[in-house]
Residue frames relative to the residue before (quaternion, step in Angstrom):
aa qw qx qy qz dx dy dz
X 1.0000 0.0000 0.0000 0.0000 0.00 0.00 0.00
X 0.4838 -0.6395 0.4715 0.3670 3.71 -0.83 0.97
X 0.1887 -0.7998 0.5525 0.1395 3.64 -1.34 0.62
X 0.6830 0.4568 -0.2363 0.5186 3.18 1.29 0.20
X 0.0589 0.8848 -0.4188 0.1959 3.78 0.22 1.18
X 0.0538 0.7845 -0.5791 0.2153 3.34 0.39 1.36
X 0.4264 0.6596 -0.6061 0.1252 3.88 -0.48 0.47
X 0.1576 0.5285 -0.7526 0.3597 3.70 0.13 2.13
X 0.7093 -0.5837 0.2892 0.2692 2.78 -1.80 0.10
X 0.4775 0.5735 -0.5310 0.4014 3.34 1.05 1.28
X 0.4804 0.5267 -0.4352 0.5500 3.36 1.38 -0.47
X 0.7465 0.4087 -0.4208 0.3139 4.17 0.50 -0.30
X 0.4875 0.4593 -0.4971 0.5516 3.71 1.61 -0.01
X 0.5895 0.6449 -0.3870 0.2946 3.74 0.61 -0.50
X 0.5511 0.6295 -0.1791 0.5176 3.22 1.84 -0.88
X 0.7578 -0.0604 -0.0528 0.6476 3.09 0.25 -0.86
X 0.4887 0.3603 -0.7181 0.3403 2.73 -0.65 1.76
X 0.3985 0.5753 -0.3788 0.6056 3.47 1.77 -0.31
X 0.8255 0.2837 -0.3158 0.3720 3.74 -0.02 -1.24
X 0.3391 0.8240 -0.3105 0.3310 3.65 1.46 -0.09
X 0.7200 0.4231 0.0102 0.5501 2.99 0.84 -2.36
X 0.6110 0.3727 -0.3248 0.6182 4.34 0.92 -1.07
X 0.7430 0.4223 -0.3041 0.4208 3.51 -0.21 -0.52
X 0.6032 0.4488 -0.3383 0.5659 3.65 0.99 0.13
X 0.6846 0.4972 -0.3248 0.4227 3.34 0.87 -1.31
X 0.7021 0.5766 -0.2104 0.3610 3.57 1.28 -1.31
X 0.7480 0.6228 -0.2224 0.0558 2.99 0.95 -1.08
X 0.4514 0.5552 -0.4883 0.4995 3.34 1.64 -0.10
X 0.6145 0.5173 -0.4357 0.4063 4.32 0.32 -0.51
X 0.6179 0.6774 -0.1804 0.3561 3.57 1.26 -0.90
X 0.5810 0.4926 -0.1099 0.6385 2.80 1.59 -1.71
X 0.9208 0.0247 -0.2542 0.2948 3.54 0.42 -0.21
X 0.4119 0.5908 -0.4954 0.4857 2.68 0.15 1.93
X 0.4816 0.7480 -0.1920 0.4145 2.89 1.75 -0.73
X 0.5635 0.6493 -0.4739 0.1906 3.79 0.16 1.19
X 0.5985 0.3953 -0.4575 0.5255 3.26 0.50 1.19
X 0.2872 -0.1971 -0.9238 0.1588 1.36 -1.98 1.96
X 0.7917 0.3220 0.0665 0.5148 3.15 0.43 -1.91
X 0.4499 -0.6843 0.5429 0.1859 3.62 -1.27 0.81
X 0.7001 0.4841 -0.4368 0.2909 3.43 0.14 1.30
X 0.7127 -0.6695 0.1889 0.0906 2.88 -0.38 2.24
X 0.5644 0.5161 -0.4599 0.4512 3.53 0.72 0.87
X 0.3146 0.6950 -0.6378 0.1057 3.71 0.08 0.24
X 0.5961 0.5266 -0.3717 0.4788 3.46 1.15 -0.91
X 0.6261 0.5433 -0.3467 0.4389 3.64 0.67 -1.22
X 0.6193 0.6378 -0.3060 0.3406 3.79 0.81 -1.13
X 0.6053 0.6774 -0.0949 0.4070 2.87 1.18 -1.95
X 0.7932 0.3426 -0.2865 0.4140 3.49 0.36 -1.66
X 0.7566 0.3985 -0.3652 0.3680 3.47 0.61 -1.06
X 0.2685 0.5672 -0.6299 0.4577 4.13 1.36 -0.20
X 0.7904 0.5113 -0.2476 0.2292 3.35 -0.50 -1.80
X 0.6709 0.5725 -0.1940 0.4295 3.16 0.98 -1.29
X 0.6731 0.3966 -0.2689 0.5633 3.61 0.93 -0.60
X 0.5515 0.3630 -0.5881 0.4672 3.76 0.78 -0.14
X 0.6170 0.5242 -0.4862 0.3289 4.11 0.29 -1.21
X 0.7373 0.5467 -0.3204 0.2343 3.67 0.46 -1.14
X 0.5746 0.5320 -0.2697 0.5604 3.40 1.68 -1.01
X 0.7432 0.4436 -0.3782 0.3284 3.73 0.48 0.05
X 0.2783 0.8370 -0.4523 0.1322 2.90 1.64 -0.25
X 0.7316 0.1879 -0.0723 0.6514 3.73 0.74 -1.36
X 0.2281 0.8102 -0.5112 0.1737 3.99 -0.18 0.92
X 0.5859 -0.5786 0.5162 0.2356 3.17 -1.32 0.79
X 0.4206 -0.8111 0.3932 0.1032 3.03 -1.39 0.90
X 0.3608 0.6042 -0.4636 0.5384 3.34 1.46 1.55
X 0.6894 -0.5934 0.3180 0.2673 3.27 -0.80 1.41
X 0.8225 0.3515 -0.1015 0.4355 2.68 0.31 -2.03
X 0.7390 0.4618 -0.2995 0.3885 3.86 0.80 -0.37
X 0.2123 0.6833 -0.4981 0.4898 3.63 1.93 0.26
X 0.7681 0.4836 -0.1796 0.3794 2.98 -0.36 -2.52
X 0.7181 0.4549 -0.3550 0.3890 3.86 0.31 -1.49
X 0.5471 0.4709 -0.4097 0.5577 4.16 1.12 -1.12
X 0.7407 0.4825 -0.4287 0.1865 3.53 0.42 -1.31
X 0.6828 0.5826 -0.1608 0.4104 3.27 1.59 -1.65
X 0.5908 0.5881 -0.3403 0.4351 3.85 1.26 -0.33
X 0.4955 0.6656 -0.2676 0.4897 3.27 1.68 -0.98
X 0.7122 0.5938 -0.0763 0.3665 3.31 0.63 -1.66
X 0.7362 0.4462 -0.1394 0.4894 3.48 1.03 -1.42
X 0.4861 0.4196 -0.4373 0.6296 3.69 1.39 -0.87
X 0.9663 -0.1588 -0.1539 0.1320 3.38 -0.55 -0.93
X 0.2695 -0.8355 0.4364 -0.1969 3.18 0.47 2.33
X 0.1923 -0.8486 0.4840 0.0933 3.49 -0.39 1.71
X 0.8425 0.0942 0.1209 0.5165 4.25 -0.30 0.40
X 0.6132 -0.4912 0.2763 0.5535 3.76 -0.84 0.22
X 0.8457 0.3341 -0.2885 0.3000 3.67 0.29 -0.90
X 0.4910 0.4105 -0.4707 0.6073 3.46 1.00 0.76
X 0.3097 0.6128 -0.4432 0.5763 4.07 0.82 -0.08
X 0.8389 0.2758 -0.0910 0.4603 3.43 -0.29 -1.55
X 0.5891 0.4728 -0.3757 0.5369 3.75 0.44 -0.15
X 0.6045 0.4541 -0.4050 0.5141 3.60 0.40 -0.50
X 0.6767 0.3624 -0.3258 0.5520 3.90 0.50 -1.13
X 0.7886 0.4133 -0.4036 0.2106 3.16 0.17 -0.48
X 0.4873 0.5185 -0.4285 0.5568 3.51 1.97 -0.11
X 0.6167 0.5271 -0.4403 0.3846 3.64 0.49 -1.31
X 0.7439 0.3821 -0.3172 0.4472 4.04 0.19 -1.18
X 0.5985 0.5403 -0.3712 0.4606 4.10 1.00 -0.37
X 0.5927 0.5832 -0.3630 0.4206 3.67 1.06 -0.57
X 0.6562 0.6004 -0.3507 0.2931 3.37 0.97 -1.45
X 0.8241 0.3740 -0.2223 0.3627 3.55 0.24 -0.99
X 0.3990 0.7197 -0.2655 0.5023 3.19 2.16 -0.06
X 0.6234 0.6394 -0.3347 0.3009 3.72 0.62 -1.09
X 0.7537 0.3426 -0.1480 0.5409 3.52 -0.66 0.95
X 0.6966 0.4993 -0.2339 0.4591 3.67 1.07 -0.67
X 0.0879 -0.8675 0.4710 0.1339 3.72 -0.35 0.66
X 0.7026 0.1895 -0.4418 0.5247 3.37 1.43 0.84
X 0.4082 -0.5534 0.6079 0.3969 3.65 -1.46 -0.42
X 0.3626 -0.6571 0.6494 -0.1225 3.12 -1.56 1.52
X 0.4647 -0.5455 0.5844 0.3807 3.49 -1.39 0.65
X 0.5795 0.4059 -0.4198 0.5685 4.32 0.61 -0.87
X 0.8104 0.3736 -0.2859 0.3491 3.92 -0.46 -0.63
X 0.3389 0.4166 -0.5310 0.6554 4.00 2.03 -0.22
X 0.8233 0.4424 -0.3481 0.0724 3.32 -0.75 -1.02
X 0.3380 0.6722 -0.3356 0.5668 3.54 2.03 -0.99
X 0.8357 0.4463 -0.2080 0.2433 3.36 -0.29 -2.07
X 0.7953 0.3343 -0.2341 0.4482 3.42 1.24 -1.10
X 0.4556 0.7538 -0.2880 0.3760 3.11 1.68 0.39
X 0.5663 0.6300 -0.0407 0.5298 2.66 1.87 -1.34
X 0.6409 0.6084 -0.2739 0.3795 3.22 1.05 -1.23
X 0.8371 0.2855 -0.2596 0.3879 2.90 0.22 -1.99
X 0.5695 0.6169 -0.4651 0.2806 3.72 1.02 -0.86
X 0.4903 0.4353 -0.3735 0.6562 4.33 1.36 -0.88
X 0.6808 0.5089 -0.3520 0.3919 3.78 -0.06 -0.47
X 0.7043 0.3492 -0.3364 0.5185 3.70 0.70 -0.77
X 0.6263 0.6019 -0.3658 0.3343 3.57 1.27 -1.24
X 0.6266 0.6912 -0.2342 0.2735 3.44 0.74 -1.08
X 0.6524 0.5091 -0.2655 0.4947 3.38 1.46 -0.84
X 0.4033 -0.5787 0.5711 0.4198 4.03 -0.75 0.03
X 0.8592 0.0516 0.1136 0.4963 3.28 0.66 -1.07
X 0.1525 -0.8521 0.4921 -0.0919 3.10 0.83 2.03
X 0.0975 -0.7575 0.6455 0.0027 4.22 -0.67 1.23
X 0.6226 -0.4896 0.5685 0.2224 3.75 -1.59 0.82
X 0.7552 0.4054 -0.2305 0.4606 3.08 -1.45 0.10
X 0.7974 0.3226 -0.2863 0.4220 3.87 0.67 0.19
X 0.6679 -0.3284 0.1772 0.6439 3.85 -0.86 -0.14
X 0.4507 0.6218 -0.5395 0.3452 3.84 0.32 -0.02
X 0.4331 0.7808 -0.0679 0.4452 3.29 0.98 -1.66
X 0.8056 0.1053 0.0219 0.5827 3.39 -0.12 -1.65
X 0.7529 0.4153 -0.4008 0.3162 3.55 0.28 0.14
X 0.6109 0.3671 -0.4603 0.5293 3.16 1.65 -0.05
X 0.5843 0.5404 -0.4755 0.3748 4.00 0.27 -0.31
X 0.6366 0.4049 -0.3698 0.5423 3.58 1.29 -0.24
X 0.6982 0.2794 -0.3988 0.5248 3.92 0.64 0.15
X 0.5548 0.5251 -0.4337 0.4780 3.34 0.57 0.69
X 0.6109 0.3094 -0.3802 0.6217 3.51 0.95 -0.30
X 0.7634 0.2089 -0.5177 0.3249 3.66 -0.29 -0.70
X 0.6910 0.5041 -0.4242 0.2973 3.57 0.45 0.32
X 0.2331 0.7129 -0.4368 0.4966 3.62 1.97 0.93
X 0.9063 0.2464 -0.0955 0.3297 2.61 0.77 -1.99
X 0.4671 0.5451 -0.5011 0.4833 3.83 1.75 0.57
X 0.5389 0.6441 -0.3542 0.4115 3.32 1.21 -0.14
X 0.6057 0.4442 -0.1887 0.6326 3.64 1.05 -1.32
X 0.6877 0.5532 -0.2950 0.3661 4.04 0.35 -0.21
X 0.1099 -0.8793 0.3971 0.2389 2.72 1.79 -1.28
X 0.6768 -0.4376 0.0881 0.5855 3.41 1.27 1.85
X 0.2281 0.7900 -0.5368 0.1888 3.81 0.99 -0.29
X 0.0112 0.8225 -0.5685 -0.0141 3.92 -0.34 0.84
X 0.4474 0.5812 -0.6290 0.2577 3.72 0.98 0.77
X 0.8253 -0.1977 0.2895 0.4427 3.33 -2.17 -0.25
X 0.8144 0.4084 -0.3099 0.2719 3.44 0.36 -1.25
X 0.4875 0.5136 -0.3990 0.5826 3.69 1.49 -0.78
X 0.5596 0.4563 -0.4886 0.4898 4.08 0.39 -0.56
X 0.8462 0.3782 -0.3001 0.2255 3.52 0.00 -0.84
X 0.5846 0.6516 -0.2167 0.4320 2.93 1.87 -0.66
X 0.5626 0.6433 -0.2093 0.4752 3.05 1.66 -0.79
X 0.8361 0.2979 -0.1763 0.4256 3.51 0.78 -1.08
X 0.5009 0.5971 -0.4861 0.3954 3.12 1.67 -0.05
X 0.6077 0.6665 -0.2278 0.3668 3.55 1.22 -0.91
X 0.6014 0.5171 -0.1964 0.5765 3.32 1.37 -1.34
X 0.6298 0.4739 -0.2947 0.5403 3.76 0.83 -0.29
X 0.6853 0.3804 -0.2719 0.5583 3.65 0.54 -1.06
X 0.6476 0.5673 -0.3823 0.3356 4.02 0.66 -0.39
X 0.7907 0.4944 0.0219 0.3604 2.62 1.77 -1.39
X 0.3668 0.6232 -0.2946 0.6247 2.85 2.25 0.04
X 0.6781 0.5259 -0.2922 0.4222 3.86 0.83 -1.13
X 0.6772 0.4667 -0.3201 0.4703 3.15 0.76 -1.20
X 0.7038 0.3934 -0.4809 0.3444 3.70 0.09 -0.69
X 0.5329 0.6617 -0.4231 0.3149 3.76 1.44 -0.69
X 0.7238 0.4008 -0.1706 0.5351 3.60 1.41 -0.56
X 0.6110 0.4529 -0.5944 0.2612 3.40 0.66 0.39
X 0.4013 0.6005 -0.5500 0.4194 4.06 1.22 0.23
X 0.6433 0.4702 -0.3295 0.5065 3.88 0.74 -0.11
X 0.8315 0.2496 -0.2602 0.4227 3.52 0.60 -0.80
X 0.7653 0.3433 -0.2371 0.4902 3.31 0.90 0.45
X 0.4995 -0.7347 0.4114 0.2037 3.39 -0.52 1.76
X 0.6392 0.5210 -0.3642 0.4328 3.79 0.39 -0.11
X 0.6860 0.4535 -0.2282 0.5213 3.10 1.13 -1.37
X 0.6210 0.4768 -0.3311 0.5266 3.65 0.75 -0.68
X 0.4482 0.6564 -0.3204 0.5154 3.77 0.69 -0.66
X 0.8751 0.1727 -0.0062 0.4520 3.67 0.03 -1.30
X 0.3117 -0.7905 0.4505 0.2740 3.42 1.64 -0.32
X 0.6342 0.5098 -0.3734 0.4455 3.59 0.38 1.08
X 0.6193 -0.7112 0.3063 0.1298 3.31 -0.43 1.07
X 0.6798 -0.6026 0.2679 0.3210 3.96 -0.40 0.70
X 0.1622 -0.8832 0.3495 0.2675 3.72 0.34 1.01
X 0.5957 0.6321 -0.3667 0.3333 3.30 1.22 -0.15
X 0.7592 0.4811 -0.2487 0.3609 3.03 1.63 -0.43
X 0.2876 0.6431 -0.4924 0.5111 3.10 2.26 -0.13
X 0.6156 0.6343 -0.3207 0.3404 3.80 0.25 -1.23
X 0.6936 0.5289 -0.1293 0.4716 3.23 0.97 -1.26
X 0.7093 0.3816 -0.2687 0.5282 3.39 0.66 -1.18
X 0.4138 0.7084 -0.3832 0.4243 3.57 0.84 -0.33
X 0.7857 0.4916 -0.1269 0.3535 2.90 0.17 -1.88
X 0.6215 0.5239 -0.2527 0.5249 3.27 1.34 -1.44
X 0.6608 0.6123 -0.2546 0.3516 3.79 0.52 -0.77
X 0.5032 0.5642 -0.1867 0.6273 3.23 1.70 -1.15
X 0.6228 0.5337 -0.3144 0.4780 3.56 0.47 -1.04
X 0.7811 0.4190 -0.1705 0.4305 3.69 0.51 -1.53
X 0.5617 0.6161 -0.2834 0.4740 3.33 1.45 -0.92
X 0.7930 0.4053 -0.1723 0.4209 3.39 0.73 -1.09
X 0.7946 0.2785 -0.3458 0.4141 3.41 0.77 -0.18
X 0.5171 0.6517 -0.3275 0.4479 3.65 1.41 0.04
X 0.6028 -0.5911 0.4353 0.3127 3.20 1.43 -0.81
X 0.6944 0.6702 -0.0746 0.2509 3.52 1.42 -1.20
X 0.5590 -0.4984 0.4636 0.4735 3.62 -0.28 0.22
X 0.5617 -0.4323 0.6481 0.2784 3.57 -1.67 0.62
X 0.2716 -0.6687 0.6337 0.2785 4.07 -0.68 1.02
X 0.2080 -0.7377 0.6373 0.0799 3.11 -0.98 1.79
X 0.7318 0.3606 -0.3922 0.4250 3.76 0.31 0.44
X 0.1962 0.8161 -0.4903 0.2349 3.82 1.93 0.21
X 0.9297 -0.0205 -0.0767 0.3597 3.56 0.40 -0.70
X 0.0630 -0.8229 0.4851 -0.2892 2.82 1.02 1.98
X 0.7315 0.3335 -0.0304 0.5940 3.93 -0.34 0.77
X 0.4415 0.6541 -0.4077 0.4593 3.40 0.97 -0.25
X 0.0825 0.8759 -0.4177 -0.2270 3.89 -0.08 0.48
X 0.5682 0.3659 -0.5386 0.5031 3.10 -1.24 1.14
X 0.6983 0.4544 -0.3757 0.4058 3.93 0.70 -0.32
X 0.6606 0.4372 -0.5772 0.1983 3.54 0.32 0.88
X 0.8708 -0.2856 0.1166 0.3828 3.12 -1.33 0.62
X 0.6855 0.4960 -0.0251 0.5324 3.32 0.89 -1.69
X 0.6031 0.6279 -0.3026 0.3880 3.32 0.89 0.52
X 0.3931 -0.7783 0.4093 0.2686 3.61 -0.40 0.79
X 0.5147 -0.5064 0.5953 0.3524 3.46 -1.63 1.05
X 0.3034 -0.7926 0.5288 -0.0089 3.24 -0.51 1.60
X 0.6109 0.3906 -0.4158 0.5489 3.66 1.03 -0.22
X 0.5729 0.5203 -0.5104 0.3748 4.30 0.06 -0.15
X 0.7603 0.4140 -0.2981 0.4022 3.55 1.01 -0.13
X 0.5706 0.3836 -0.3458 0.6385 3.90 1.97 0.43
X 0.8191 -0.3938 0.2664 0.3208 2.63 -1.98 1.52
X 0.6622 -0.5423 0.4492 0.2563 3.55 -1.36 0.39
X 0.5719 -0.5860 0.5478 0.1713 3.91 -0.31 0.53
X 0.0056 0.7445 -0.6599 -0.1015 3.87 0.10 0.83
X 0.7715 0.4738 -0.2813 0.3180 3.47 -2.03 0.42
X 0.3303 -0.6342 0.6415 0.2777 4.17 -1.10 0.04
X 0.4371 -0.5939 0.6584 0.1505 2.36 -2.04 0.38
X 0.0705 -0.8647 0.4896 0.0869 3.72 -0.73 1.11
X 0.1571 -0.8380 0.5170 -0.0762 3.74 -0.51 0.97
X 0.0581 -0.9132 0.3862 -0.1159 3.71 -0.44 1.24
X 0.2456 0.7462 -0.5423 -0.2979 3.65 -0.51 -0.94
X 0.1290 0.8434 -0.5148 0.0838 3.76 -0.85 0.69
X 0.4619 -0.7805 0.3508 0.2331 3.48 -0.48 1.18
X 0.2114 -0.8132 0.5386 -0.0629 3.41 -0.64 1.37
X 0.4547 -0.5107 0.6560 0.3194 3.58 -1.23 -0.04
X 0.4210 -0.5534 0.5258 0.4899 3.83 -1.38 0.44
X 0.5700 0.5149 -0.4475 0.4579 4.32 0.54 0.00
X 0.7449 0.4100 -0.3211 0.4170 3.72 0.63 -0.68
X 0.5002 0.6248 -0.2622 0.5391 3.30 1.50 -1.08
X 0.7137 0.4161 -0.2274 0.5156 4.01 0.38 -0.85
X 0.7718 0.4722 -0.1269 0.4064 3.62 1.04 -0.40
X 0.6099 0.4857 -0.2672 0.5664 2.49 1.88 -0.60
X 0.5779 0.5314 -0.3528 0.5091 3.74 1.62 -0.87
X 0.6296 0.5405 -0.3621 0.4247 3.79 0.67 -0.52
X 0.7015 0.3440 -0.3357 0.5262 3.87 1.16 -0.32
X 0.3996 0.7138 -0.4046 0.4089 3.21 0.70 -0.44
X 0.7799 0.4417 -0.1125 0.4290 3.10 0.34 -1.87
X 0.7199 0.4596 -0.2531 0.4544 3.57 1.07 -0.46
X 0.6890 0.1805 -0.2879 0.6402 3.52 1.28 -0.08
X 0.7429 0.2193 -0.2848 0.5647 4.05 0.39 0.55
X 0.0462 -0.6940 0.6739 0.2493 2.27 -1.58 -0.47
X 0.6533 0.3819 -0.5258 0.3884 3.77 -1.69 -0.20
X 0.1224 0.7932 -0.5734 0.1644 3.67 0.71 1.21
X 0.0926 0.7355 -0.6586 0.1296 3.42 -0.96 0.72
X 0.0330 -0.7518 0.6235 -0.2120 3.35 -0.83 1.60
X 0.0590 0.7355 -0.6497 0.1830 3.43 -0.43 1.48
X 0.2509 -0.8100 0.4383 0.2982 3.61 -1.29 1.02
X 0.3681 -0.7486 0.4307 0.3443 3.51 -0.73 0.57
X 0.8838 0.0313 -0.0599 0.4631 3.59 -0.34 0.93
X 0.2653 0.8130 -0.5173 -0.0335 3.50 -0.41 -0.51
X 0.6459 -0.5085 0.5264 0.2173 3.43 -1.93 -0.06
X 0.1104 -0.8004 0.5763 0.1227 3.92 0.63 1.56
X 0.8123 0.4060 -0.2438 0.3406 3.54 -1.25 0.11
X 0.4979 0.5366 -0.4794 0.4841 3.73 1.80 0.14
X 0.5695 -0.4315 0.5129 0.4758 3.47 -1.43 0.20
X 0.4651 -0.5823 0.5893 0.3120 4.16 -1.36 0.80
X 0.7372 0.4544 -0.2849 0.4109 3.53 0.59 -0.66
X 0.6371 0.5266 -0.2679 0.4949 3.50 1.21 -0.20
X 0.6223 0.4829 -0.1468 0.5983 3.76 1.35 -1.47
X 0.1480 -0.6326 0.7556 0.0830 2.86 -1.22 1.19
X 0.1872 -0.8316 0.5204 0.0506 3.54 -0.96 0.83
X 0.6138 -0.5766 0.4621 0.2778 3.83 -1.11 0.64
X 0.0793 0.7619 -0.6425 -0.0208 4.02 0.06 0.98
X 0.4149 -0.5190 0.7136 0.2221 3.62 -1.47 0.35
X 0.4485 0.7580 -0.4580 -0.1206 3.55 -0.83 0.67
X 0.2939 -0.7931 0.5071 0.1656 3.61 -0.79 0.68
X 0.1244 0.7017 -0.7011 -0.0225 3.95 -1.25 0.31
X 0.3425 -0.5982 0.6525 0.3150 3.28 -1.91 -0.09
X 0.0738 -0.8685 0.4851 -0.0711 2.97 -0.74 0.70
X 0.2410 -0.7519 0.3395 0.5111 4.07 -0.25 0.70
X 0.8383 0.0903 -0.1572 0.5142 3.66 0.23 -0.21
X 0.4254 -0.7915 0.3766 0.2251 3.64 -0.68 1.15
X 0.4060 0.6571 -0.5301 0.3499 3.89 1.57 -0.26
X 0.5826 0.5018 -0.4400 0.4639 4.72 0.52 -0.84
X 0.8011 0.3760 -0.2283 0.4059 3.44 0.54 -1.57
X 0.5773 0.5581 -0.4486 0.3923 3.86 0.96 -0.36
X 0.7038 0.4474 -0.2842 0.4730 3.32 0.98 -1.74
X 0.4084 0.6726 -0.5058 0.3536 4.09 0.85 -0.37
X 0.6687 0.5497 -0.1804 0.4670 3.29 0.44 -2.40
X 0.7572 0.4238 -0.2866 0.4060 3.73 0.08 -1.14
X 0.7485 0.2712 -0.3553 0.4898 3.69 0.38 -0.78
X 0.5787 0.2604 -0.4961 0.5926 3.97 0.42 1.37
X 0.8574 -0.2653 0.0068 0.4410 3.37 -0.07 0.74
X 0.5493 -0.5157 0.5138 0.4103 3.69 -1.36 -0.65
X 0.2691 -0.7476 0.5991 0.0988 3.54 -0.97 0.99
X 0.1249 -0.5948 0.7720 0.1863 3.42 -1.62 0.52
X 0.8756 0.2441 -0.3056 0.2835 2.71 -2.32 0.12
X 0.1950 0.8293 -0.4973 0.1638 3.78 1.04 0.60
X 0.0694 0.7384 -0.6695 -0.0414 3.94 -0.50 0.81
X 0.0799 -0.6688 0.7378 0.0453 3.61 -1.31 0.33
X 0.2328 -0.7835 0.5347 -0.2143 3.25 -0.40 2.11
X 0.2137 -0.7331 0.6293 0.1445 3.90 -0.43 0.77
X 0.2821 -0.8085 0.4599 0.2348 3.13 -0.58 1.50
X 0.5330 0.6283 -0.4160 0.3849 3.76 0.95 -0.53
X 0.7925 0.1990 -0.2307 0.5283 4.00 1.12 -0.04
X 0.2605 -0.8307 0.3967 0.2912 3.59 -0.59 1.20
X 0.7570 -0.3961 0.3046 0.4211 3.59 -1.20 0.43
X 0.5216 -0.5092 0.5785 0.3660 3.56 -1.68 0.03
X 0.5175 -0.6114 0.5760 0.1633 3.35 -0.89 0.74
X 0.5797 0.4497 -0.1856 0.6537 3.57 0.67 -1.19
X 0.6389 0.5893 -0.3751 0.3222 3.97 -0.08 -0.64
X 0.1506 -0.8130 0.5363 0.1697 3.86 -0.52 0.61
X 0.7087 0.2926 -0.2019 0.6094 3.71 1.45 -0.06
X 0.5221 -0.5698 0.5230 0.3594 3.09 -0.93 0.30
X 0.2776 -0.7092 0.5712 0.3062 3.73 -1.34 0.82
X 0.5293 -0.5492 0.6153 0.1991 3.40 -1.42 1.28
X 0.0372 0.8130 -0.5708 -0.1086 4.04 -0.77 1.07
X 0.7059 0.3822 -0.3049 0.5125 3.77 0.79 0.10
X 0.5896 -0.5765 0.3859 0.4137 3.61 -0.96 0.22
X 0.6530 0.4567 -0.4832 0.3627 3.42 0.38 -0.17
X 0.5314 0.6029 -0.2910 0.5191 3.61 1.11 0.19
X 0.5650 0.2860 -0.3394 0.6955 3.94 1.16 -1.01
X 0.7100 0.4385 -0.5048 0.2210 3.72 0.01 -0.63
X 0.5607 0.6370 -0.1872 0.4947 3.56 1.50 -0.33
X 0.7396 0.4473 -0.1977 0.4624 2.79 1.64 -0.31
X 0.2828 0.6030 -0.3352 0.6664 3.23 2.40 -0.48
X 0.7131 0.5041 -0.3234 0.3644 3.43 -0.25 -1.23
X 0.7118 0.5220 -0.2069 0.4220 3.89 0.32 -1.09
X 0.3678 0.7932 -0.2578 0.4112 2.97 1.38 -1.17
């Protein structure tokens, strides 16, 4: 039984600073494996720096759980790398909410949060698919909520531990099945990198408030994750088109209109808001949305974004080349991206 339990809100900079360091260490294996949606080897790369910007914003943080995570997750969403850093942000931003006010973590308040998560986490996509970190993040709130269930709301250390050991072991399973539930992945016989990412993350989580080593044999068997394996995406067809990525303050009517075009010239749309103002009228509040598509040519999807309002932080990313590791922004590759960048200026 663990004898060290720490899960205030230093055990949550401990986290991600844990998922900081694994998620750096991982991320070139990640990256290659990493071809769905789109073959181009950065999910790991996406991941660390997503992550990295929650660790950095916490640096000076209050000592309420749920407002860490919320500073940590706003951080994240502005500056969110690719779909699976996208999703990490929601999935910290929607874990914070039920957190707020609370100065420890609980097996009943894991289970809310990751409940919360995956359910903002599935919503967020236009066209949310199985078999990826989606996948693993709800089979891991489903178990720790088995096991707040078996406890019967029980909110000591040991239902905490029992909880995240479970939420790990779910979450290991699920990624074992997303090479089955997804024809690409089956195809190449390697498992879903966003959800390796994920289970990571979740492990860090368990690692850090139990006290415990990082499980150094967690993703033993995992296929395509040893070392001696090949970056499986350098050897499929190039990836036509860019990724575009934003954040700009919408109405819930512009925001819905704007997800309905999107969808018609792209796709992998994901639209998550970043913060907002509970208790205003929706129709009055314009709110702050994070949003990302692929698209084949970003000049439809730029001029879309612009005639509802003025974006910041706009990158336009060629998906057919993956990102610099070493890079803290995405590099803008077409002009309508430097001109966005003149513009910001």
């Amino acid at each position: 039984m663990q004898t060290k339990i720490a899960a205030n809100a230093q055990a949550m900079k401990r986290w991600l600073g844990k998922a900081e360091t694994t998620l750096g260490n991982h991320s070139d294996r990640l990256n290659a494996i990493n071809i769905f949606p789109v073959a181009d080897g950065d999910t790991g790369t996406n991941l660390y720096l997503t992550v990295r910007a929650a660790k950095l914003a916490v640096e000076e943080a209050p000592n309420d759980v749920g407002a860490l995570l919320a500073q940590a997750g706003q951080a994240a969403m502005e500056q969110a790398r690719g779909n699976s850093g996208t999703l990490f942000a929601v999935f910290l931003c929607a874990a914070a909410e039920p957190l707020v006010g609370k100065q420890r973590l609980s097996a009943p308040l894991l289970a809310t949060a990751l409940n919360r998560a995956q359910i903002r986490a599935w919503s967020a996509l236009s066209e949310p698919v199985p078999g990826t970190m989606l996948s693993v993040l709800e089979a891991a709130a489903i178990a720790a909520g088995a096991v707040d269930s078996a406890q019967n709301g029980d909110d000591s250390n040991h239902s905490l531990a029992q909880a995240l050991d479970a939420t790990v072991g779910a979450a290991f399973e699920a990624v074992v099945r997303t090479e089955d539930q997804l024809a690409p992945l089956h195809e190449a016989h390697v498992v879903d990198a966003g959800g390796v990412g994920m289970l990571l993350i979740l492990d860090c989580l368990r690692s850090a408030v139990l006290g415990e080593e990082i499980g150094e044999d967690l993703l033993d068997g995992l296929h395509g994750y040893r070392l001696q394996d090949p970056h499986i995406h350098t050897d499929m067809p190039d990836d036509d088109g860019v990724e575009v990525m934003c954040t700009i303050s919408l109405s819930p009517l512009d925001a819905a209109m704007l997800r309905q075009r999107l969808d018609e010239i792209g796709d992998s749309v994901i639209m998550s808001q970043v913060g907002g103002q509970p208790g205003e009228e929706p129709d009055e509040q314009s709110y702050r949305w994070r949003v990302h598509v692929h698209v084949p040519d970003a000049g439809p999807a730029v001029a879309l974004i612009r005639s509802l309002g003025e974006p910041a932080d706009i990158s336009v990313s060629q998906l057919a080349l993956p990102r610099d590791p070493a890079a803290l922004d995405p590099v803008a590759l077409d002009s309508v991206a430097m001109d966005q960048q003149r513009h910001d200026a």
